[in-house]
Each structure stands twice: as C-alpha cells, then as structure tokens.
N, C-alpha and C positions, 0 to 999 in steps of 0.2 A: 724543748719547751714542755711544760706541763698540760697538757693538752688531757679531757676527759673523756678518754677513750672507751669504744662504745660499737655495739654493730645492730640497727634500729632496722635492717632489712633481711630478717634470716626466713626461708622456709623450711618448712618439717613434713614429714612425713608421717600417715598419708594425710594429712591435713592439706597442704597442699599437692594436689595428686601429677605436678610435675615435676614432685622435688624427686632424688633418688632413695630409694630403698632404704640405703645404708644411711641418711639424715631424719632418721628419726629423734624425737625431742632430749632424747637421756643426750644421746651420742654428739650433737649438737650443741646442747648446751658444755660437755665434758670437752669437746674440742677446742669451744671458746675460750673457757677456762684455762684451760693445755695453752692457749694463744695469748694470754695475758688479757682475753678481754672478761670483766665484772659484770656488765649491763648488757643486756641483749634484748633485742624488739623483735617479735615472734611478727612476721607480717607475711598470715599466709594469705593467699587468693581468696577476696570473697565474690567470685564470678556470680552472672546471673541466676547460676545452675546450684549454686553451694547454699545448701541449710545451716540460717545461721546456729541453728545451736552446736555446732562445730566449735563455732567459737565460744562457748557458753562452757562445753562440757571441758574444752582448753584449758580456762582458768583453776577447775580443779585436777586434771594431768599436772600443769605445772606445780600446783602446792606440793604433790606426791615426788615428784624427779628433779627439783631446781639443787646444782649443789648447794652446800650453806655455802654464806658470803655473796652469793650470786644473786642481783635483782633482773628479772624478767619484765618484761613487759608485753601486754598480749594487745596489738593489732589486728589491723587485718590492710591489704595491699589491694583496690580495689581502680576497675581501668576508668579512663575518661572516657566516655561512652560518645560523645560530639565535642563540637566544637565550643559549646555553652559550658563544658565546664561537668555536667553532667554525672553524677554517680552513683547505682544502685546503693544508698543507704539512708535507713532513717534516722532521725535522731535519739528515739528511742534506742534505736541500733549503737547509736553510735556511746551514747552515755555507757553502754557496757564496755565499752575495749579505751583501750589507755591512749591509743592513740589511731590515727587512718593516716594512709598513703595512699597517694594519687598519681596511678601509670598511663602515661599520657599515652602510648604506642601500642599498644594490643591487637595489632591490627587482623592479627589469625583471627582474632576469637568473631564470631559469625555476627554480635550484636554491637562490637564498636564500629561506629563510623571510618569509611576505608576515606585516607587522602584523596586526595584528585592525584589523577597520573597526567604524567605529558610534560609535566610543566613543574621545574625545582620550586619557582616562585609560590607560585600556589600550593606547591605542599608544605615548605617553610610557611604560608602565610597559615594555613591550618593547622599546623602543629604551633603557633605562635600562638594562634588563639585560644585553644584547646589548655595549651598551659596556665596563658592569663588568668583563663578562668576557672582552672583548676585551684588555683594560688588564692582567690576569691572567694571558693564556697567555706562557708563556715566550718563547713564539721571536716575540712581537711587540716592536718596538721604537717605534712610535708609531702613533697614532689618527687617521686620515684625515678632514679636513672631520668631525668631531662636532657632531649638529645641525642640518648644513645640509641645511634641507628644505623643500622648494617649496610653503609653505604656504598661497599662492594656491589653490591644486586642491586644499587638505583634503577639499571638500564633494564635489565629482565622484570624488576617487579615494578617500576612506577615511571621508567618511559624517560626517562634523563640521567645523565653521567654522575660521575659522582665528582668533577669538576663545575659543572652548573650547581649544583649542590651546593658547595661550598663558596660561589660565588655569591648565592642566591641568602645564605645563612651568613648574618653579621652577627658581632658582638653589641650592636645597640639591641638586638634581640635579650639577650641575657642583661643590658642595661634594663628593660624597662621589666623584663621578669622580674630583677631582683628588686625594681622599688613597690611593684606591685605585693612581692610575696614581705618585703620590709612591712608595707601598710598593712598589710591583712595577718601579720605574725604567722607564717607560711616560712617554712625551713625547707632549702633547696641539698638534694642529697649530693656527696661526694662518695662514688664510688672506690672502695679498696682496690680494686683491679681496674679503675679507669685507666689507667695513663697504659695498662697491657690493650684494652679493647681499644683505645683511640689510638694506639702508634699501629696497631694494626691493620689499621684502615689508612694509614699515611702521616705520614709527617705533618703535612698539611691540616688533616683533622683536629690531631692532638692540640699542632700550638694554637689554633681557631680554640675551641675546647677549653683551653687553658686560660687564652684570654679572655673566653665569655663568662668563667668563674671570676676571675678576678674583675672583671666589669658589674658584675652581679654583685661583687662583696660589696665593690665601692658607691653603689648603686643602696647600700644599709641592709643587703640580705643577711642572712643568719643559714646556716649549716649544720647538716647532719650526715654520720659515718655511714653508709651501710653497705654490705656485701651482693645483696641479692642472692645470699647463698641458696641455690637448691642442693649443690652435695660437702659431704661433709671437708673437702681438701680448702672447698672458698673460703668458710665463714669462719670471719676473725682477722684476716689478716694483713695485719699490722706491718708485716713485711712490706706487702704492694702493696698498702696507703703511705708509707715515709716518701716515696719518690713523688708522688703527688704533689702531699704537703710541701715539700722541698721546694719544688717545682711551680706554685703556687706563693707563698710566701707567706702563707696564712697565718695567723694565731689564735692561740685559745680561745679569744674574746670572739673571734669569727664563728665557732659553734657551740649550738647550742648544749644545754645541759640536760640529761633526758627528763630529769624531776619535774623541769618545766610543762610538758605535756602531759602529767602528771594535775595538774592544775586546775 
C-alpha cells in the first residue's frame, strides 16, 4: 500500500543527552535517507532541566545539515508530569516547534508523577488518565509510545505480576483513548520496533497491544510512525514497521500526513 512513510520520533545528539554519541543530526538524518525515509520529526526531550533555546538554535543546525529532498521537522518529546495531563510548555513555546509529543511514562525522571504500586488496577487506572488527558491538552499533537511498559519488572518495581497487569489493561482502554485523541485531533504513535518490544514481553502483551490499536483505529484515531530513535541502527526502520502494519491491517487513511501538524 502507498502508505506516507515518515519517522516523527528521532532523537539526536547532544540535543537529547540520552541519545548515543554516534546519532548526531548529519548521521541521522543520512541514515534515514539510506532507510528510504524523506520526513523526519526531530523530538528531542524537553525535560524540566533543558533550555529551551536548544530548540531554537536546532532550527538553524538543521537549515546547515538537512540533505536536499529531505523535510525535517523540529519538535520536542515532552513527559506527562501527572495525571491532569500536565506539561512543561507554553504556548509561546510551543508556536516555535512544528510539532510536541507527549510521554506518558517517565517515571525515572524525579518530577513526573510515580504510579501507585501494589495494585495493576490502580496503575492502569493512572496511566489511563494521564493519557486521556494527555490526548486533551491543546498544544499536544501526538502520544509518544502509549503503553509501552517493561512489564518484566512489574513485581520488583510496582508490586504486581505482569499477569495482573495484563488482566488489569483492556482494549476498551485504547477504545476510549482513540475517541478521545479522534476528538481532540491527537495522533496516537505506532512504534517501528513495537511488535520486537511487545513479543518480548510475551505473547500475551503483543496480541493485547495489537488489539488495543486496532480498537483505537476503530474508535476514529488517527496515527503516526515513530522510532524513538536514540541510536543511529533504530531510526527509520521500515523493516520492523511492515510486521506491525501487516499485523494490524492498517491503511494509509489510518495515518496521518506530517504536513498536517504543519498547520
């Protein structure tokens, strides 16, 4: 299918300072290239600690190093701070960058809000909301990795299996995300390497996973590509997004165009 292939989640180096070394923006952008992708969304971390003029002085780095043919787009990937939805930017802020994403899960970083442990319920019921209202605020334009969470270590870091987990996590969850981000024109992302991070966590995870995308489409979501590359082997690739898509049963009309956010 003709599908407008695209990678809206890359980070760079040292721009974002947990990308690797070797993903700095030339090499990066020359990869994606190399990978068949045109369009790339630079979304590095705008943590509490980052000056924005990173992002400012970005716009002209990329005029100097973009190949020809290639459109960039300069973001930034900013976490959900609570459950409200919550995120360090203003709108002033935001009027400079082409687009924002909103990381529901950040749970390392010292100022997001940690889940409640003990209990799958309650932590599904906090990461439900935290999305919702992610999908909600205006100056977001899409959902970074929704879900994806390392639910090997439920027991050691948040006090439950990772079978209550997935008892606990339904796909009317991802029904009522996708009408919520449908109403609020909020693009929910499909990882390149999901279907590698969900069969790795189980069987179980993935086809959950699978089905909460496709309850989300049918629910009038809208979709966007993105790697979350921090080093240069992830970003772009189109290899480990076909099995997805395949596996999904998506089409073109299901995501969006990056022009849009553009808008």
């Amino acid at each position: 299918m003709d599908f407008h292939f695209h990678d809206l989640h890359v980070h760079t180096r040292p721009h974002s300072p947990d990308a690797h070394w070797r993903a700095t923006l030339p090499a990066m952008l020359k990869t994606a290239a190399k990978n068949g992708v045109w369009t790339v969304g630079l979304a590095n971390h705008y943590f509490l600690d980052t000056n924005f003029k990173a992002f400012q002085n970005l716009r002209q780095e990329v005029a100097k190093k973009t190949p020809p043919g290639m459109a960039v787009l300069i973001g930034a990937e900013l976490c959900v701070l609570d459950t409200a939805g919550t995120i360090k930017l203003t709108p002033e802020e935001a009027t400079q960058l082409d687009f924002v994403l909103a990381g529901p899960h950040h749970f390392k970083q010292r100022w997001v809000e940690r889940p409640p442990a003990g209990s799958a319920a309650a932590f599904v019921a906090h990461q439900h909301q935290a999305l919702l209202n992610a999908a909600k605020n205006p100056l977001v334009h899409g959902l970074a990795h929704p879900w994806v969470i390392s639910i090997q270590n439920a027991s050691s870091r948040w006090g439950f299996t990772p079978a209550e987990f997935l008892a606990a996590w339904t796909e009317d969850h991802f029904a009522e995300l996708g009408q919520v981000a449908k109403d609020h024109g909020t693009a929910i992302e499909i990882g390149m390497g999901i279907h590698l991070m969900a069969e790795h966590q189980g069987e179980g995870f993935w086809q959950k996973y699978a089905r909460g995308l496709q309850a989300a489409r049918t629910a009038g979501a809208k979709f966007y590509f993105g790697s979350d590359a921090h080093h240069l082997f992830v970003i772009a690739r189109l290899d480990w997004l076909q099995p997805t898509l395949t596996k999904l049963g998506f089409t073109p009309q299901d995501i969006i165009s990056p022009e849009e956010w553009l808008k």
